[in-house]
C-alpha positions as CSV (number, residue, x, y, z in Angstrom):
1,X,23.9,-48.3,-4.9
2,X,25.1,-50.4,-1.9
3,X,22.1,-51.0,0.6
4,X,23.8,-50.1,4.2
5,X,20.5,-48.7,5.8
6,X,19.3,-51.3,8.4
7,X,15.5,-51.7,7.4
8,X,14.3,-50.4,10.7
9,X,16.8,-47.4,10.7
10,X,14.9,-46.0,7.7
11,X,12.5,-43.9,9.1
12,X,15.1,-43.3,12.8
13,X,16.2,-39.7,12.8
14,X,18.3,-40.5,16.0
15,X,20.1,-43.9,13.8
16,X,20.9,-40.5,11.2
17,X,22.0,-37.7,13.6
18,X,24.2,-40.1,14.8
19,X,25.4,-41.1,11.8
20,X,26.0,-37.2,10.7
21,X,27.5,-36.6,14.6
22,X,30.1,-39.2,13.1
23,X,30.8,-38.2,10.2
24,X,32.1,-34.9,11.8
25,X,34.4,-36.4,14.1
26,X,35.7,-38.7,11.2
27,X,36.8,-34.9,9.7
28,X,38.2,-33.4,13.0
29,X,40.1,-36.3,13.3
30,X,41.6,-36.6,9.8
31,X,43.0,-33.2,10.4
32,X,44.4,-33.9,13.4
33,X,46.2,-37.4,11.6
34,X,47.4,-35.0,8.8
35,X,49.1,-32.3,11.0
36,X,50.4,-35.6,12.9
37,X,51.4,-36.7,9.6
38,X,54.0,-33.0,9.1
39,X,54.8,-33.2,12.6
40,X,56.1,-36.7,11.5
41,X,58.0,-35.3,8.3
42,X,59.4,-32.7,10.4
43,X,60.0,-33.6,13.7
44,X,61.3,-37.1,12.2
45,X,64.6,-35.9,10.4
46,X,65.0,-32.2,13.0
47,X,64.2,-34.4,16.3
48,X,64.9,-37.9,15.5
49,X,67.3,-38.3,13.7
50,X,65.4,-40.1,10.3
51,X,66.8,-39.6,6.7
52,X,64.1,-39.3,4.1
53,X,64.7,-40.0,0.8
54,X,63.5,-37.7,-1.8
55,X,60.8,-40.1,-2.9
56,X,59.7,-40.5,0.8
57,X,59.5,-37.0,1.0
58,X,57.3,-36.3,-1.8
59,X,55.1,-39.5,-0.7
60,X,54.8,-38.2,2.8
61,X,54.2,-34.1,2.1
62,X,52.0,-35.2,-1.1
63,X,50.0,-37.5,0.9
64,X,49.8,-35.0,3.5
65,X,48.5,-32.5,0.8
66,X,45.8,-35.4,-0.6
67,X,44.5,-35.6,3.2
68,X,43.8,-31.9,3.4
69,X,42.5,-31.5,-0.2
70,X,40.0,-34.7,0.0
71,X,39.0,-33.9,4.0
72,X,37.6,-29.8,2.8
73,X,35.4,-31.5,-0.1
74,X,33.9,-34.1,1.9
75,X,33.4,-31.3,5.5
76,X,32.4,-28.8,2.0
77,X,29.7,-31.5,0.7
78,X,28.9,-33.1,3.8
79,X,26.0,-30.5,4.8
80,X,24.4,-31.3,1.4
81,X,24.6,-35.1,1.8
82,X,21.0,-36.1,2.7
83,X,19.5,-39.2,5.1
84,X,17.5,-41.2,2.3
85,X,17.6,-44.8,2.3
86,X,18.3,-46.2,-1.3
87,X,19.8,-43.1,-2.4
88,X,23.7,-41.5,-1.8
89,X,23.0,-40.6,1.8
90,X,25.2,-39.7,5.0
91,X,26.4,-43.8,5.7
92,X,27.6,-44.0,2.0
93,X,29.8,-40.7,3.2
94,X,31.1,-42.6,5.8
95,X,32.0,-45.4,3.5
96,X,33.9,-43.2,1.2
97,X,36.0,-41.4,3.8
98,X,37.2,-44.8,5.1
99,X,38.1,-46.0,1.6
100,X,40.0,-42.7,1.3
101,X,41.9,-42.8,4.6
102,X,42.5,-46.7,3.4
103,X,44.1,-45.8,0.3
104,X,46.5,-43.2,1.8
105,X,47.5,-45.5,4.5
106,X,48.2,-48.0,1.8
107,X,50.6,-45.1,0.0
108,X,52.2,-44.0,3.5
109,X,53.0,-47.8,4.2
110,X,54.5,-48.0,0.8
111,X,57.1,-45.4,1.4
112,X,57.6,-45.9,5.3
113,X,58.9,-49.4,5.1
114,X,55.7,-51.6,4.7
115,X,56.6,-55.0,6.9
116,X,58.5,-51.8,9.6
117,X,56.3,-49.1,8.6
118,X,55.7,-47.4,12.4
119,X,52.1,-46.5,10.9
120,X,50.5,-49.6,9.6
121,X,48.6,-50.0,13.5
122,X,46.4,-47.3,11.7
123,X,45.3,-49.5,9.4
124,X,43.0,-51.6,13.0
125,X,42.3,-48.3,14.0
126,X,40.5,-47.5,10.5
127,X,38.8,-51.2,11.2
128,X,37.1,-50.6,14.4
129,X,35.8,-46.7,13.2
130,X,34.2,-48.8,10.5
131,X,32.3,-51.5,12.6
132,X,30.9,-49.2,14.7
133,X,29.2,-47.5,11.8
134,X,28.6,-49.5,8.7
135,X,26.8,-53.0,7.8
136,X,28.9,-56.6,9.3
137,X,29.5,-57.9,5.8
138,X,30.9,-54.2,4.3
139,X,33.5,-53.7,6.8
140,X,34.1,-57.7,7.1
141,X,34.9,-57.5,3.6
142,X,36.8,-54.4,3.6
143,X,39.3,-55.8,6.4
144,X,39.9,-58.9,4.2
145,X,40.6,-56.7,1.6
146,X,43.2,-54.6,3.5
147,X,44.6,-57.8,5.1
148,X,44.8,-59.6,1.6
149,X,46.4,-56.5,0.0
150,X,48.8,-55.5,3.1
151,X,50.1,-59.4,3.3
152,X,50.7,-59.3,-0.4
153,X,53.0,-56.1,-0.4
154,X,54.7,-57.8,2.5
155,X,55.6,-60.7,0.4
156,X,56.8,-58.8,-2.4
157,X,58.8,-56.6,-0.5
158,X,60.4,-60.2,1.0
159,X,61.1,-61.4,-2.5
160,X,62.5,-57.9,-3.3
161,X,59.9,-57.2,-6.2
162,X,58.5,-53.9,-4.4
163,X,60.9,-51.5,-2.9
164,X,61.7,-51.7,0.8
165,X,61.8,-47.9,1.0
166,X,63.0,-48.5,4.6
167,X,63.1,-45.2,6.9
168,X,67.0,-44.6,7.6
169,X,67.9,-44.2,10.9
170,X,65.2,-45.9,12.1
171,X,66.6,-48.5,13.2
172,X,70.6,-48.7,15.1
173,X,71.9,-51.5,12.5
174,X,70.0,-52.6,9.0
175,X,68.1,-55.9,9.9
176,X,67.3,-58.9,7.7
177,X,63.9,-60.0,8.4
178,X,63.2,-64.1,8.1
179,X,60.8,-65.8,6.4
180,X,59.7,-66.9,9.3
181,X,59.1,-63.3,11.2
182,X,56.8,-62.7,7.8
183,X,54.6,-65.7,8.1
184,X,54.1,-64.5,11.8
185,X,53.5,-61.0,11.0
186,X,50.9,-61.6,8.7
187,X,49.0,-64.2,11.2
188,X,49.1,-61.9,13.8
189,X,48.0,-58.8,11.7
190,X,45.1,-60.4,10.2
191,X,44.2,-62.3,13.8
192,X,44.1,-58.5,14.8
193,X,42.1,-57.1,12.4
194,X,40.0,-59.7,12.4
195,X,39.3,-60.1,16.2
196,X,39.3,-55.7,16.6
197,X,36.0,-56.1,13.3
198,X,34.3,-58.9,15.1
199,X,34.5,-57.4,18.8
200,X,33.9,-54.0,17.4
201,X,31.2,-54.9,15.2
202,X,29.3,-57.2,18.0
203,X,29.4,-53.8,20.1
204,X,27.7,-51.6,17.7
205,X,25.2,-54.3,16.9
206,X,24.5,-54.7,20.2
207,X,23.9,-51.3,20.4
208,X,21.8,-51.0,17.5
209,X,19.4,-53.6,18.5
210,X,19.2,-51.8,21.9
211,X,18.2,-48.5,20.0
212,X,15.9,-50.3,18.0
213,X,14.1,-51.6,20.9
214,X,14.6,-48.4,23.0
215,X,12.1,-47.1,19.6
216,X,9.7,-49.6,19.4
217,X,9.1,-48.9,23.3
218,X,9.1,-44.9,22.7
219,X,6.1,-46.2,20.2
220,X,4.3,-48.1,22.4
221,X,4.6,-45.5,25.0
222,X,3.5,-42.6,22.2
223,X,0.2,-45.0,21.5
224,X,0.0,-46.2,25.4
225,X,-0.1,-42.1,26.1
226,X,-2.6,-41.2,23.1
227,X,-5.1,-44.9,24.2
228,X,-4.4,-43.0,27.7
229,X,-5.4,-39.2,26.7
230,X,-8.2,-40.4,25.2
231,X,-9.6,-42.2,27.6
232,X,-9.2,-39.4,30.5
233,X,-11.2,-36.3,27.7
234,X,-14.2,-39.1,27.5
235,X,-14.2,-39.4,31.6
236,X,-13.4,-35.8,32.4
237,X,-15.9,-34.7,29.8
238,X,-18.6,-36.7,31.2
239,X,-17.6,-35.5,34.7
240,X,-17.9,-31.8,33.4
241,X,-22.0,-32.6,32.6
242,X,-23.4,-32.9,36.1
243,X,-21.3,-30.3,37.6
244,X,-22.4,-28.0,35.1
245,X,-26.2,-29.2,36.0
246,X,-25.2,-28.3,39.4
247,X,-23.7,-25.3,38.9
248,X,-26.9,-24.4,36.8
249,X,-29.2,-25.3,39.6
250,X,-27.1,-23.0,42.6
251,X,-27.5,-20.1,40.0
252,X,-31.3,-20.8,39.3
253,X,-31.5,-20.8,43.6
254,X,-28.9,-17.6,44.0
255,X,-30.6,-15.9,41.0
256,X,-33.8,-16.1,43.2
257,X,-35.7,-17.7,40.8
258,X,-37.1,-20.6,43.1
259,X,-38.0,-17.5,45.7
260,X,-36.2,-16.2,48.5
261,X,-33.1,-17.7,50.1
262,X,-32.4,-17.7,54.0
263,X,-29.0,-15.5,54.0
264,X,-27.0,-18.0,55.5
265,X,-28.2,-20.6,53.1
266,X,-27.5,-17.9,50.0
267,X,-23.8,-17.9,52.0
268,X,-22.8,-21.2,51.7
269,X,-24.7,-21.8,47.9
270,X,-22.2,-18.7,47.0
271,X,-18.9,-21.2,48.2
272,X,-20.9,-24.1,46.7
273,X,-20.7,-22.1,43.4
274,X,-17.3,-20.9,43.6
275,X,-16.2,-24.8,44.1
276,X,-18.1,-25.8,41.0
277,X,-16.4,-22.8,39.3
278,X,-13.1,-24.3,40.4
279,X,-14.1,-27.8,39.5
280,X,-15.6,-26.8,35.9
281,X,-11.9,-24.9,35.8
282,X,-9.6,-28.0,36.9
283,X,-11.6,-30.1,34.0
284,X,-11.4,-27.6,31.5
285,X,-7.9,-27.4,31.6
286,X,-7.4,-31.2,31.9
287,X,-9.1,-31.6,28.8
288,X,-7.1,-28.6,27.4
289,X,-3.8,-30.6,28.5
290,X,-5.4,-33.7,27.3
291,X,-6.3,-32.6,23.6
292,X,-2.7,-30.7,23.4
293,X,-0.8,-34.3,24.3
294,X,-3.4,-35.8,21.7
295,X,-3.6,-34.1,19.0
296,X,-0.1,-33.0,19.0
297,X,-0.4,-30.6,16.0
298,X,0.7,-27.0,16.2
299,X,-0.1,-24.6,13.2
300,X,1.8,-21.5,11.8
301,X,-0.1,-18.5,11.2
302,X,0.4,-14.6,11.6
303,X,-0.7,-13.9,15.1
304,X,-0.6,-10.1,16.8
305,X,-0.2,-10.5,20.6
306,X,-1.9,-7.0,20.8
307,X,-5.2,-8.3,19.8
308,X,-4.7,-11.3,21.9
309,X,-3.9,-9.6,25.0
310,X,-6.8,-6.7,24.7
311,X,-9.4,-9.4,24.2
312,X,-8.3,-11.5,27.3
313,X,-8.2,-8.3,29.2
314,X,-11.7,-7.7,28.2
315,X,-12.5,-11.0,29.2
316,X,-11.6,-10.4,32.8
317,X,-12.7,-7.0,33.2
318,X,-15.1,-7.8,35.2
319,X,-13.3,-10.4,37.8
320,X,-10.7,-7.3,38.2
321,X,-13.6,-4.6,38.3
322,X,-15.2,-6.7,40.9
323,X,-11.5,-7.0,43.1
324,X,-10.7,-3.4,42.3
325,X,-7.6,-4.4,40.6
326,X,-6.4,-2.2,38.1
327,X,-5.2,-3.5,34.7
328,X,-2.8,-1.5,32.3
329,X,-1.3,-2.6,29.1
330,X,1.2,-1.1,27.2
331,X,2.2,-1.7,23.6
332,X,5.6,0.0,23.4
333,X,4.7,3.3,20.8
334,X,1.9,1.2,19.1
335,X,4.0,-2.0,18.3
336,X,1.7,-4.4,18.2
337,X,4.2,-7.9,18.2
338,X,3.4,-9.7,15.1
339,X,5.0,-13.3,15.7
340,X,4.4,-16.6,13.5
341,X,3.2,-19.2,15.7
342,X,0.1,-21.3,17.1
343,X,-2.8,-18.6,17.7
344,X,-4.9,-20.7,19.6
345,X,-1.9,-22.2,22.0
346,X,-0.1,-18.7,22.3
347,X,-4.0,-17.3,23.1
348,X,-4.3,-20.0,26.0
349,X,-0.7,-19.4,27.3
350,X,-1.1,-15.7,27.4
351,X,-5.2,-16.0,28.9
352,X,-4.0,-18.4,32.3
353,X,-1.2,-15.8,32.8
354,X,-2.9,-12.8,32.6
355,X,-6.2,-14.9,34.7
356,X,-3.4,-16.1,37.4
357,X,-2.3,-11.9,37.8
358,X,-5.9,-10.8,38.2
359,X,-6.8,-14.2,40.2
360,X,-3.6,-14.3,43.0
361,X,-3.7,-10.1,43.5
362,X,-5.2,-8.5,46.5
363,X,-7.9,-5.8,46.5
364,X,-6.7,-2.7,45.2
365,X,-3.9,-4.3,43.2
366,X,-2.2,-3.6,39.7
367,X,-1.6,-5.7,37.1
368,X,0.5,-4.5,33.8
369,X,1.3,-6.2,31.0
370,X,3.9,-5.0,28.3
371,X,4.8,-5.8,24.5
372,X,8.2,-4.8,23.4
373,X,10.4,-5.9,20.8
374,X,14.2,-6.5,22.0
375,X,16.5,-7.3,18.9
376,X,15.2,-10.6,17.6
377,X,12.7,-11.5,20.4
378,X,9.2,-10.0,20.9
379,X,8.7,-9.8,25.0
380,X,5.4,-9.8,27.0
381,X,5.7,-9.1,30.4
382,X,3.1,-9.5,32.9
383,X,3.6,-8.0,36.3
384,X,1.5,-8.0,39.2
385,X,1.5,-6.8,42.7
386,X,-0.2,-10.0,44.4
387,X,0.9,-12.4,46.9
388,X,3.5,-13.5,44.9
389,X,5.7,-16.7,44.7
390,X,8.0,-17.5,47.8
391,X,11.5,-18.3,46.7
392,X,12.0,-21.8,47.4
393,X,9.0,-22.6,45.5
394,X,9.8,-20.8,42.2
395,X,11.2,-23.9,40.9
396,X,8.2,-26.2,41.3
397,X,5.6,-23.7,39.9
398,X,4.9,-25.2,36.5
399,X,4.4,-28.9,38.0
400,X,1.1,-30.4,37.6
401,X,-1.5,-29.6,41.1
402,X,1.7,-27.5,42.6
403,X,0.3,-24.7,44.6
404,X,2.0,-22.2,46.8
405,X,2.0,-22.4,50.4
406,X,0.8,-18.7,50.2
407,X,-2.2,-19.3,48.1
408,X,-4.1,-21.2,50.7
409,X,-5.5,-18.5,52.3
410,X,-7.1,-16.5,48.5
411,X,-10.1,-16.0,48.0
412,X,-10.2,-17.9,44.9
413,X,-8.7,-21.2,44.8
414,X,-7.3,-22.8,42.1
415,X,-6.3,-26.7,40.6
416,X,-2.6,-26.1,40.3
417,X,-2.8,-26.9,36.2
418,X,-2.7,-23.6,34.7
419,X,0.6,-22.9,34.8
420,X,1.7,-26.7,34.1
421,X,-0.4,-25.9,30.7
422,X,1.5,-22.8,30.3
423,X,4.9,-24.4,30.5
424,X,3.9,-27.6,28.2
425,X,2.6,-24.9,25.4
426,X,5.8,-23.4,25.4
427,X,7.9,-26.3,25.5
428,X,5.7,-27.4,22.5
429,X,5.8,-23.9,20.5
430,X,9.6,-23.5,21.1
431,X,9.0,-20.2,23.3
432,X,11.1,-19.1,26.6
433,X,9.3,-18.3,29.8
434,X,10.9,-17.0,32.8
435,X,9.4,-15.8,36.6
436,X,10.7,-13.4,38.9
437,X,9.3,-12.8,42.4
438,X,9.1,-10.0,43.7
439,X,7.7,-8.8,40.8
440,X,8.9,-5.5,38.8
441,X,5.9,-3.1,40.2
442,X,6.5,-4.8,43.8
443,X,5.7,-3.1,46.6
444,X,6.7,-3.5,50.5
445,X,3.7,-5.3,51.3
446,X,2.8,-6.3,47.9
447,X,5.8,-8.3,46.7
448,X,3.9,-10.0,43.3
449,X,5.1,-11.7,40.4
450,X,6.5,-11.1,36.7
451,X,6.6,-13.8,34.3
452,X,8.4,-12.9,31.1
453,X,7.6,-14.7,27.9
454,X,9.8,-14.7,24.8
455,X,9.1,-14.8,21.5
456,X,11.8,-15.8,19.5
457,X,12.1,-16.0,15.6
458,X,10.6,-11.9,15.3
459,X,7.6,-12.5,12.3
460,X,8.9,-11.6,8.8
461,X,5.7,-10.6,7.7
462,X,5.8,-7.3,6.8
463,X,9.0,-8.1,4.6
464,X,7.6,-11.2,3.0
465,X,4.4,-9.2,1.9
466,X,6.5,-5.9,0.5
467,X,8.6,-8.6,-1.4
468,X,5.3,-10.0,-2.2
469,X,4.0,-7.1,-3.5
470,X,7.7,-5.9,-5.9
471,X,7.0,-9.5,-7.4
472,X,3.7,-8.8,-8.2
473,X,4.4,-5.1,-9.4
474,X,7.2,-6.9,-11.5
475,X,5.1,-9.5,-12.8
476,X,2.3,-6.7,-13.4
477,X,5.1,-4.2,-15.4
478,X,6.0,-7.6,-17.2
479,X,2.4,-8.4,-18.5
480,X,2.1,-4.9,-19.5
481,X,5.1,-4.3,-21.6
482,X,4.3,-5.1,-25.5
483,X,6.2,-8.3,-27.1
């Protein structure tokens, strides 16, 4: 097997998509050249005049036919062709197409007049295709091949040992070519070729090495960003210890433990511990952010978004009790929205929504969240009557620290990373989220907010397990039945 995988392209998905992106074109292309190819056969003796022998004829239309035949096994196989170094892979495909499309040049030059063929300038297109895809010395070789070969058929044609096969009509008046015209023909063809492979070539080398260093950065960057993670969980963490001792101490003092408070000193100790609650918050979901861009890992496992959504309801029933916000939650006739996907990360998603509706509503407010299924997609919506989000800053809201000029004046203030968590998760998990504002319960005063997240790629599940379960009845009848 011919090595043509640059060492550091082994392992370079983007070095094989590209690769496989090519391949495609090289097919789109061929049958574009082959209905060229008829319009040439056609066009040439109806338009222009040519008279095609019967051999040309059958060259030209059987060539045509090889173009077509060859170009639906290798757009037929190509799919199946896999990216592994040392084995037939995608760049040995590309190698083989080129050696095809050679070889029917080479017949189509034989019947269209060699030395005055009108398509030999293919033969420098085929050359530079190939240097910007395989190895120098393959496609160096492979041009001195074609020159070698397309300079000896010229010479034999001069000496009359291969047929002319001129294309009548052609040309006004039958010429005689020199000797002289030959020699030149051949040095300029071959100084073509060979200047179109090295320019070529030195391009996608070029680019190559620019890819490869454009990687080895990304790497650097990846370990740069993981050194860098790492390093903010050990400082936030240790940041999280005394304002938790702080926090402790203010609930010791509220909790009247240390004896009575002065009411204006209880005031301010109640917005002392609402900061710390805020602060604890902001560090929590840094080191959330900071463990997701870490670890990077994301598992697959059955997950019901009913069960997740009742038990973060539960866990702010008393932050809504206490605001007098009601909560309803609908599960669309008992469908419960089985998905496949990351429980933990879908559970933290779903928890800072559902936290921000109860968090940025007003006294009084409503907050209702739905589960649906619409054709392949499972939907929660989660729709609030709250302040909501004013319209030119709708597109800023998942940024990292963004907060809404209308949040200022809540009672509960916030870091600005929850929702920046929420769009990273579903970035990571492959899930749409969108936001409208006002909201779908809005109210005159009471414009609020809906943010709509979809799951896509509806859990199989249920199918999986009744297949499940006919295998293992099948297997069970199976055992049974005497030998």
């Amino acid at each position: 097997m011919i090595a043509l995988v640059p060492k550091w392209a082994h392992h370079y998905d983007e070095f094989w998509t590209a690769i496989r992106r090519r391949n495609l074109w090289f097919i789109r292309l061929r049958y574009f050249f082959a209905l060229l190819l008829l319009v040439f056969l056609v066009a040439g003796e109806t338009l222009l005049a040519f008279n095609f022998d019967s051999s040309q004829k059958i060259a030209i239309f059987s060539t045509f036919l090889l173009i077509l035949g060859y170009n639906l096994a290798v757009q037929i196989i190509r799919p199946k062709i896999q990216c592994v170094p040392g084995k037939f892979n995608c760049l040995h495909l590309s190698l083989v197409q080129i050696i095809l499309d050679l070889s029917a040049l080479f017949v189509l030059i034989s019947y269209t007049g060699i030395v005055e063929s009108p398509i030999y300038p293919f033969f420098i297109f085929q050359m530079i295709v190939g240097s910007l895809i395989l190895p120098g010395y393959v496609i160096y070789t492979m041009c001195g091949i074609v020159t070698v070969v397309y300079s000896l058929l010229i010479v034999l044609q001069y000496k009359g040992i291969v047929a002319s096969n001129y294309i009548s009509g052609l040309y006004l008046q039958p010429r005689t070519l020199s000797e002289s015209y030959i020699i030149l023909f051949i040095m300029v063809f071959a100084s073509m070729m060979a200047i179109s492979v090295l320019l070529a070539n030195r391009i996608a080398r070029s680019l190559y090495k620019r890819e490869q260093e454009l990687r080895e950065n990304i790497e650097k960057l990846h370990e740069a960003e993981f050194a860098k993670q790492k390093y903010i969980m050990g400082v936030v963490h240790e940041i999280k210890t005394p304002v938790s001792a702080v926090q402790s101490i203010v609930d010791l003092i509220l909790q009247k433990y240390l004896g009575p408070v002065n009411e204006k000193v209880e005031e301010k100790l109640i917005r002392a511990r609402k900061r710390s609650e805020e602060a604890i918050e902001l560090i929590n979901n840094i080191l959330r952010i900071s463990k997701l861009r870490l670890l990077n890992v994301t598992n697959q496992e059955k997950v019901i978004l009913y069960d997740i959504i009742s038990s973060m309801i539960d866990k702010y029933a008393e932050r809504s009790r206490t605001k007098g916000i009601d909560v309803s939650f609908y599960d669309n006739k008992g469908y419960h929205g089985e998905i496949i996907g990351d429980k933990v990360l879908i559970e933290l998603a779903l928890s800072n929504l559902i936290c921000n509706a109860i968090k940025y509503n007003t006294r009084g407010g409503i907050v209702r969240i739905k589960v649906e299924r619409s054709g392949e997609n499972v939907i929660v919506e989660i729709s609030d009557d709250g302040i909501g989000i004013p319209k030119h800053e709708q597109s800023r809201i998942f940024e990292q620290f963004f907060r809404g000029a209308n949040t200022k004046n809540c009672e509960y203030e916030g870091s600005g990373m929850g929702l920046s968590l929420v769009y990273e998760i579903t970035q990571r998990l492959g899930i749409k989220i969108a936001t409208e504002s006002p909201s779908r319960i809005a109210r005159p005063d009471r414009p609020g907010t809906t943010f709509l997240v979809y799951f896509s790629k509806v859990s199989e599940i249920q199918e999986r397990e009744e297949q499940l379960s006919q295998d293992s009845l099948q297997e069970t009848k199976a055992s049974a039945t005497p030998h």
